[in-house]
C-alpha positions, 0 to 999 in steps of 0.5 A: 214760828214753828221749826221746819221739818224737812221730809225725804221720802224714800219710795223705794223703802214704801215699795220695799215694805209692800213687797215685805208684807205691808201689801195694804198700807196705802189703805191707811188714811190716819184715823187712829183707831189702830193707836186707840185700840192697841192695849200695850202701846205707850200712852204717849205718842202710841204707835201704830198710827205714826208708823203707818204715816212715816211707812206712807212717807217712806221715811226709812230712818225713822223707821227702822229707827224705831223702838216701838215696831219692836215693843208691839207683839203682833196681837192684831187687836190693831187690824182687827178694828181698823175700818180700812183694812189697812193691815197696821200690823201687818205693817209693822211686821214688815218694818221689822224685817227690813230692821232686821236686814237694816242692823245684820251683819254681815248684811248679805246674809240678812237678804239671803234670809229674806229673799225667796229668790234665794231659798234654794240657796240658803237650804243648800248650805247645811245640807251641803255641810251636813252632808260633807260630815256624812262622807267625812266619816263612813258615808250612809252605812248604819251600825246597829245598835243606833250610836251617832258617834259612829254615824258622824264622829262627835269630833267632826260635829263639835268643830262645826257646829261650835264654829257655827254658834260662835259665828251666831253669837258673835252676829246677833251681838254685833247686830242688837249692838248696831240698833242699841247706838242706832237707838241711842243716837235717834232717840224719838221721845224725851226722857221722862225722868231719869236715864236708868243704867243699861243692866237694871233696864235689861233686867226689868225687861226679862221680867216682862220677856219670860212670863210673856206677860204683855202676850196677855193684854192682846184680845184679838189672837190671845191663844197666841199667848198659850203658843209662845210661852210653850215654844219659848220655854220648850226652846229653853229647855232644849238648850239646856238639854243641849248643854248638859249633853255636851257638857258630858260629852265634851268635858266630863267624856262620859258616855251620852244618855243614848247610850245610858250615861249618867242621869239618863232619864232625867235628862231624856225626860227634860229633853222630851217634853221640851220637844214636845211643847216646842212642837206643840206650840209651833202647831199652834202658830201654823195652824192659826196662821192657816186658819186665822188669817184674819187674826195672825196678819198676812203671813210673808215669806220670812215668817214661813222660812222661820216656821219651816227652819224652827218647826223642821228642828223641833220635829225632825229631832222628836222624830229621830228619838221616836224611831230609835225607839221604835227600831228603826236604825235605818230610819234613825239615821237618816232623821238624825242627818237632817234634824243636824241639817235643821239644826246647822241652818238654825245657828247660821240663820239665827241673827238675820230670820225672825228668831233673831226677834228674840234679841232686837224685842229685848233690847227695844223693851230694855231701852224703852226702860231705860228712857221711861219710853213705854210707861203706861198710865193707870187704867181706871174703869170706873172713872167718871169725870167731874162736872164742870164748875158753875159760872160765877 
């Protein structure tokens, strides 16, 4: 006798995704052509087609739940072939950003982020603190030559700033923390082998994470490849930038490259062409989404207040470096407070706006690993299958 399955829907969370983005989700009508067109699924139990059934549903555990919303990478390959127009993947971006809100801590963050009610609100933040460190110090005079020190003191950006990556750090791990025991204790699938420790899964899931190489299967929107791997090595390289500088700085209190410290142009080359390809490949993502919207899916208002918060960081600081050299101190000064404005956002908004992504696809791929969850079988081409055998 087949075990009974009870279903309790949540209809507030269907009409939740909706709002998300999920705008065509009642198109659905279960055909599967999402699950068979999607190159990068598993082959057992592949999503999307089961997501789009549970989202119909509404069943919000099993969704926000689920490893595979986080191992699909928005390729579109999905929606670009289904015959209803149901947007699957659109779908499951929606679920992710109510993943997002479901594991943030602290949680009233993650509704700031994601609610456009509350944009003002959310960019009054750094500008209010940016703006405090402005007055703290000497208020809007500009000393030429440029030197920030004397704008703000490094003294005021250090405790700030650090406090605010602290807080970030501590955030996301306590967030991917929430979803790792979330995973572990509503696991879907069976093993299909033997569980794998949780540090060789993590590194099996960098070496798919930096080349980007699953970016590479998707057909639909494949430049999209081209547009993450620059913004997420451009992304890397700034954090290194970064750390140099204030390991300078800080530690060795040593004179910063703007002022012709010690490996000056190695550092300012480094810091200049990663700002490049970050802005580069944000141009990218906001044009295609501009001009390809049948490709790059419905975009909501959590994926533009990412795109503004990122792309305002990349380019207000390329900017700020452009107009120091051009002259203009004025003009230096005042991109330099609000490329801090955009910077202070990135760090408070990091864990609970879409580049906390970053993390939670990293631990969905890391426990997929772990569990056999996304082995692939060999794609064979060329196969031809036998002939039946004749009847004795």
């Amino acid at each position: 006798m087949a075990k009974e399955f009870v279903v309790e829907p949540d209809l507030q969370f269907t009409k939740d995704l909706i709002a998300a983005g999920a705008g065509d989700l009642k198109k659905c009508y279960q055909c599967a052509t999402c699950a068979v067109a999607c190159r990068i699924a598993p082959d057992n139990n592949p999503y999307p087609r089961k997501e789009m059934i549970w989202a119909q549903w509404g069943l919000r555990d099993r969704l926000v739940n689920d490893p595979d919303v986080w191992l699909c990478h928005q390729c579109n390959d999905c929606s670009t072939q289904c015959p209803r127009g149901a947007h699957p993947g659109d779908v499951l971006k929606a679920i992710r950003k109510m993943g997002i809100q479901e594991n943030s801590w602290p949680s009233f963050l993650g509704k700031l982020v994601g609610t456009p009610g509350l944009f003002v609100l959310a960019i009054a933040i750094p500008i209010a603190v940016v703006l405090a460190l402005v007055f703290a110090n000497k208020g809007f005079t500009f000393p030429a030559p440029v030197h920030y020190g004397e704008f703000i003191d490094y003294l005021y950006i250090q405790v700030v700033f650090t406090a605010a990556l602290i807080f970030a750090v501590v955030s996301i791990a306590l967030s991917l923390k929430n979803y790792w025991n979330s995973l572990e204790a509503n696991n879907p699938f069976p093993l299909s082998g033997p569980k794998k420790g949780f540090v060789p899964s993590l590194i099996e899931a960098f070496k798919e994470i930096l080349p980007h190489s699953t970016f590479k299967d998707c057909e639909a929107n494949n430049i999209r490849y081209t547009a993450h791997l620059l913004a997420f090595w451009g992304m890397i390289g700034l954090f290194v930038t970064t750390a140099i500088v204030a390991f300078l700085i800080d530690i060795l209190h040593l004179d910063p490259p703007s002022r012709g410290g010690p490996g000056t142009i190695p550092i300012k080359l480094l810091g200049n062409v990663s700002a490049i390809a970050f802005v580069l490949g944000l141009a990218i993502m906001v044009v295609r989404r501009l001009t390809k919207p049948d490709q790059t899916g419905n975009s909501s208002y959590f994926d533009w207040f990412f795109l503004f918060v990122i792309a305002g960081t990349g380019a207000s600081g390329l900017l700020t470096e452009l107009l120091r050299w051009g002259g203009s101190v004025a003009g230096a000064y005042i991109l330099y407070t609000i490329h801090l404005m955009f910077v202070l956002g990135l760090l408070l908004y990091l864990p609970f706006s879409k580049f906390a992504h970053l993390g939670y696809r990293t631990v969905a791929i890391a426990w997929s690993k772990s569990v056999g969850r996304n082995v692939k079988l060999p794609v064979q081409p060329n196969y031809v299958p036998p002939a039946p055998a004749a009847e004795a």
